[in-house]
C-alpha positions in Angstrom: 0.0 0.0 0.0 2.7 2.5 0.6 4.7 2.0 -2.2 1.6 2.2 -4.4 0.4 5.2 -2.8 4.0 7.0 -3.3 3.7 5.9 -6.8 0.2 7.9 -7.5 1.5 10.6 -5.6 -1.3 10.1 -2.6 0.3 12.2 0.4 1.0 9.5 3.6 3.8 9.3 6.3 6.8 8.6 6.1 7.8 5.3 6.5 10.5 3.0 5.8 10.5 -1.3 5.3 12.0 -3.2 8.4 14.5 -4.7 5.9 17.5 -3.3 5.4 19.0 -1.8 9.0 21.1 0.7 7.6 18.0 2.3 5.5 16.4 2.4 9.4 18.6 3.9 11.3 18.9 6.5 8.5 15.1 7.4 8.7 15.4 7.6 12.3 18.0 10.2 11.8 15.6 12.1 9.1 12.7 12.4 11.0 11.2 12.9 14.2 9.9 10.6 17.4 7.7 8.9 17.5 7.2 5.9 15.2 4.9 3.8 14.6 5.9 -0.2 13.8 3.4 -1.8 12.0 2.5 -5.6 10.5 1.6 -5.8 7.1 -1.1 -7.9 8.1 -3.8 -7.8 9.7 -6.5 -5.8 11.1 -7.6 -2.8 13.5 -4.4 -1.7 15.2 -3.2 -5.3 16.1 0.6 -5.9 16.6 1.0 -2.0 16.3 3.4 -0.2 18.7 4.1 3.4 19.1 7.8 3.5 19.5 9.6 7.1 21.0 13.5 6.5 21.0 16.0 4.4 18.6 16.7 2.1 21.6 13.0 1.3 21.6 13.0 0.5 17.9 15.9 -1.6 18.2 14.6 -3.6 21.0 11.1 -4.1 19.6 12.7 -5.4 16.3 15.0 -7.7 18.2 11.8 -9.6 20.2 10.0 -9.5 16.8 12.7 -11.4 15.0 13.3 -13.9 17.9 9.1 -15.3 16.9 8.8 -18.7 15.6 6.4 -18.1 13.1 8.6 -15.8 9.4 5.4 -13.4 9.3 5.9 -12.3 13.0 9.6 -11.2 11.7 10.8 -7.8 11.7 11.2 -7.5 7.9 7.1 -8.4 7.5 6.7 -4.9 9.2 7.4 -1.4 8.4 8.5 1.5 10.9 6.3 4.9 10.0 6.5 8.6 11.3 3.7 8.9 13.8 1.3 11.6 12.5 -1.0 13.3 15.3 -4.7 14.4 14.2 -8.4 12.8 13.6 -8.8 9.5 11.6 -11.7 9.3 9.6 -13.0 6.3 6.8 -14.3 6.4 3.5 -16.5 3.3 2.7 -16.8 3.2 -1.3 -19.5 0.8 -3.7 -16.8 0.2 -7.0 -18.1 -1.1 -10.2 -16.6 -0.3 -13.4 -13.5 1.7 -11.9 -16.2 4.3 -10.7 -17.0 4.7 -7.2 -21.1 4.9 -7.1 -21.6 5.0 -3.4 -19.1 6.5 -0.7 -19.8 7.0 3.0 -17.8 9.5 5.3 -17.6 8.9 8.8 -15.2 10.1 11.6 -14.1 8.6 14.4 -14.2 9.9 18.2 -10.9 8.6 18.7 -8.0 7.1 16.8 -8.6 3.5 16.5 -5.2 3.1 18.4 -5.5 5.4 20.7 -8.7 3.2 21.7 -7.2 0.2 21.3 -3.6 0.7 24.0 -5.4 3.2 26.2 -9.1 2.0 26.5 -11.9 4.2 26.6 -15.6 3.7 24.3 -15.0 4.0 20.4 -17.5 5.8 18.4 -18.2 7.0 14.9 -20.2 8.7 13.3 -21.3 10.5 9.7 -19.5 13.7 9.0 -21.8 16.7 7.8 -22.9 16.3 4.0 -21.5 18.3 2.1 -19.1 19.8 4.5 -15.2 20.8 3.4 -13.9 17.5 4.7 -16.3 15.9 3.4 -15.7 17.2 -0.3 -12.1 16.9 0.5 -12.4 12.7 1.7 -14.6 12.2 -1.2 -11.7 13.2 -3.6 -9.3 11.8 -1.9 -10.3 8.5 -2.1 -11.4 8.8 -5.6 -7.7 9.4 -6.3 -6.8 6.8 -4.2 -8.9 4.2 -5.9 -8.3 5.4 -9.6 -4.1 5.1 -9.1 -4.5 2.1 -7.0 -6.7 0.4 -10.2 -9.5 -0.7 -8.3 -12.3 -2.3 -10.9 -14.9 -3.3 -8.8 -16.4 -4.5 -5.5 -16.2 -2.9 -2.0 -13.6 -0.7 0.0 -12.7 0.9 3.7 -10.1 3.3 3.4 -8.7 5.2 6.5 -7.3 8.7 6.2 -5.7 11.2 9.2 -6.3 14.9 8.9 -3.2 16.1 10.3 -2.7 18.0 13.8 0.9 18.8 13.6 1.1 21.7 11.0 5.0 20.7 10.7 4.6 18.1 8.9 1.7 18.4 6.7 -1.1 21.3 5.9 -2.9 21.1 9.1 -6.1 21.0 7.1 -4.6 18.7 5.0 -5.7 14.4 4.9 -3.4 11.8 4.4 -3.3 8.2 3.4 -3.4 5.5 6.2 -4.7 2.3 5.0 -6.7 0.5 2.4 -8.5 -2.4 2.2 -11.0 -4.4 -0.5 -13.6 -5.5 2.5 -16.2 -4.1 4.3 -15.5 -2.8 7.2 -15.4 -3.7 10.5 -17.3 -3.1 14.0 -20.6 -3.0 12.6 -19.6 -0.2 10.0 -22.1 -1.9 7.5 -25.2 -1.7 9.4 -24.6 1.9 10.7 -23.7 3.2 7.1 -27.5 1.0 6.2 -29.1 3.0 9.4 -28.4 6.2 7.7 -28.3 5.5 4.1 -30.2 2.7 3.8 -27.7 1.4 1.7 -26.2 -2.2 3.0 -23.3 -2.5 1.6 -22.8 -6.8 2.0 -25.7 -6.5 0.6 -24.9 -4.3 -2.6 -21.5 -5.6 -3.3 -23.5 -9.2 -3.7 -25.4 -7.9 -6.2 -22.4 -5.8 -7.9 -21.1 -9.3 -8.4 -24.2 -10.6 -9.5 -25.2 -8.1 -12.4 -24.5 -9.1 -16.2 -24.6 -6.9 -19.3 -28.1 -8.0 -19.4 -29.2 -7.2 -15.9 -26.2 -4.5 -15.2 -25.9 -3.1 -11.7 -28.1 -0.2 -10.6 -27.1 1.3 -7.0 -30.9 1.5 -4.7 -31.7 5.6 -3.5 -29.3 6.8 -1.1 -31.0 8.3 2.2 -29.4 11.5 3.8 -29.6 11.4 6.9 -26.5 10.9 9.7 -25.9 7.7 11.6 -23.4 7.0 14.0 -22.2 4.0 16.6 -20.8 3.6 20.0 -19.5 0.3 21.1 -17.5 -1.3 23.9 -16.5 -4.6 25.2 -18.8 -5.3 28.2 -18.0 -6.3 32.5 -21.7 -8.3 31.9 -22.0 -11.2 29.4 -25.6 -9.8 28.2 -25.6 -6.2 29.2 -29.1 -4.9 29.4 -29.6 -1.4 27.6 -33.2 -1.3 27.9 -32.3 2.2 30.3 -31.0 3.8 26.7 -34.2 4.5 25.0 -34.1 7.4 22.6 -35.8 7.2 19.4 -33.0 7.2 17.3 -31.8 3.9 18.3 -32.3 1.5 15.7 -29.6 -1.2 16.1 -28.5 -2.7 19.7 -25.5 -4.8 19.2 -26.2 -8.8 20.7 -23.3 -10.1 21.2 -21.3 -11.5 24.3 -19.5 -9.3 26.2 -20.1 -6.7 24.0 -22.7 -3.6 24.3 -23.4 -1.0 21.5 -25.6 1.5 20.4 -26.6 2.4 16.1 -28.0 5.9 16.1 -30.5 7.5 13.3 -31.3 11.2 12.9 -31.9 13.7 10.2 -29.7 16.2 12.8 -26.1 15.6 12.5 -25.9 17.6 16.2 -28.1 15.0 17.4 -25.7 12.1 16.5 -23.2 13.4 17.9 -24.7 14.3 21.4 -26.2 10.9 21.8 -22.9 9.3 20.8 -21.1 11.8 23.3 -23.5 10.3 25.8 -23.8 7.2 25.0 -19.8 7.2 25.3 -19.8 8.2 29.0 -23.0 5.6 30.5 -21.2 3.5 28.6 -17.8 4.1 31.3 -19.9 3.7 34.0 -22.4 0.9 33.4 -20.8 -1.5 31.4 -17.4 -1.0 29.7 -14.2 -3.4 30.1 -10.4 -2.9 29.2 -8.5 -5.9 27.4 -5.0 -6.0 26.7 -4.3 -5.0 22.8 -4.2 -8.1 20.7 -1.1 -8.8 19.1 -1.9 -11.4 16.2 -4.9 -12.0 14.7 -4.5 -15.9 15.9 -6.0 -14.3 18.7 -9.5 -13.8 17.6 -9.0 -18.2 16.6 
């Protein structure tokens, strides 16, 4: 993904491959603490590590390349500059190299930030037809076009910088990319608010022929948004959250989440907001970050 990006000129962080240890300790030298080491597998912000001296970097490299297993090695993982700011994800419908459907959504947090230092992940739709949203929308065209994609589904994650040194601070860059739909119930709240499901649709993307060709379903405006957390209680009751905009409560064990509905973008984000502190109180538990993805085996 990064060489590919670097290739169609999509602005990302720096970064160098865990390959060559000469190439590393030059990058260290060439920009600034912190880094971020990364797998290049893998999902949410597994196996990830925010790294703040050389020492650091040395030592995590050391412990990766003692692993059993060659895709736990050092050289399956790159070192990146760590770039402060909001993450937001652009969830696209592809057919024919043109991207019919995209959905825009920030989140409260950075995924990793969640991930290492706890707390209740939400996200929610950004403001239609707002300047980031303009500005997402044609950065991920750009993205798709250069990286070739034909057809199916996509979850791209962008960062819109904080740190005014190293980037336009109202500028987004490239994180990650992925041809899959993504994760922690991101399908059903992009369906509460658009009522597009995107399993669904990319089904039927695969589906059409020349003779019955693809033809996206109307596209609702309105602003959806989710918060979720892993759960003290097995079941956790939320019978005590009752606003009308519900309309998806997440069943699953030791899990508890909320999918909010409303034509007022405001109104996501209070509920969310709320929802994101009850959530503290009543129900939410801390678990180590996972390392491999064997873990979820």
């Amino acid at each position: 993904m990064r060489r590919k990006a670097s290739e169609v000129a999509i602005p990302q962080p720096k970064f160098v491959s865990l390959v060559n240890y000469e190439m590393v300790d030059e990058f260290m030298k060439r920009t600034s603490s912190p880094w971020m080491l990364k797998p290049r597998i893998g999902a949410s912000a597994m196996g990830m590590k925010k790294l703040h001296d050389p020492e650091a970097v040395w030592r995590a490299i050391a412990n990766l390349d003692a692993r059993e297993a060659l895709h736990e090695r050092s050289d399956f993982h790159l070192l990146e500059q760590f770039t402060p700011g909001d993450v937001y994800h652009v969830d696209s419908l592809v057919a024919g190299g043109k991207v019919l459907f995209a959905s825009v959504e920030r989140y409260g947090a950075p995924p990793f930030e969640v991930a290492h230092s706890g707390g209740v992940p939400i996200s929610y739709f950004v403001k239609h037809g707002s300047k980031e949203q303009r500005a997402l929308l044609k950065l991920n065209k750009k993205l798709l076009d250069g990286f070739g994609f034909e057809q199916g589904v996509t979850h791209a994650e962008f960062i819109r910088c904080a740190d005014s040194k190293q980037h336009d601070s109202d500028q987004f860059i490239f994180l990650e990319v992925a041809a899959r739909v993504g994760g922690a119930y991101t399908a059903d709240t992009i369906a509460a608010a658009t009522g597009i499901n995107v399993w669904r649709e990319w089904a039927r993307l695969e589906l059409a022929t020349p003779e019955r060709p693809y033809i996206l379903p109307p596209v609702r405006k309105e602003y959806g948004g989710i918060a979720v957390s892993l759960a003290r209680q097995e079941n956790p009751c939320t019978s005590k959250y009752d606003d009308p905009e519900i309309v998806y409560r997440v069943r699953k064990p030791w899990h508890v989440g909320l999918i909010v509905r409303s034509p007022d973008h405001g109104r996501v984000i209070s509920l969310l907001t709320e929802y994101a502190r009850r959530f503290s109180e009543d129900f939410t538990a801390v678990a180590p970050a996972e390392e491999r993805a064997e873990q979820h085996l």
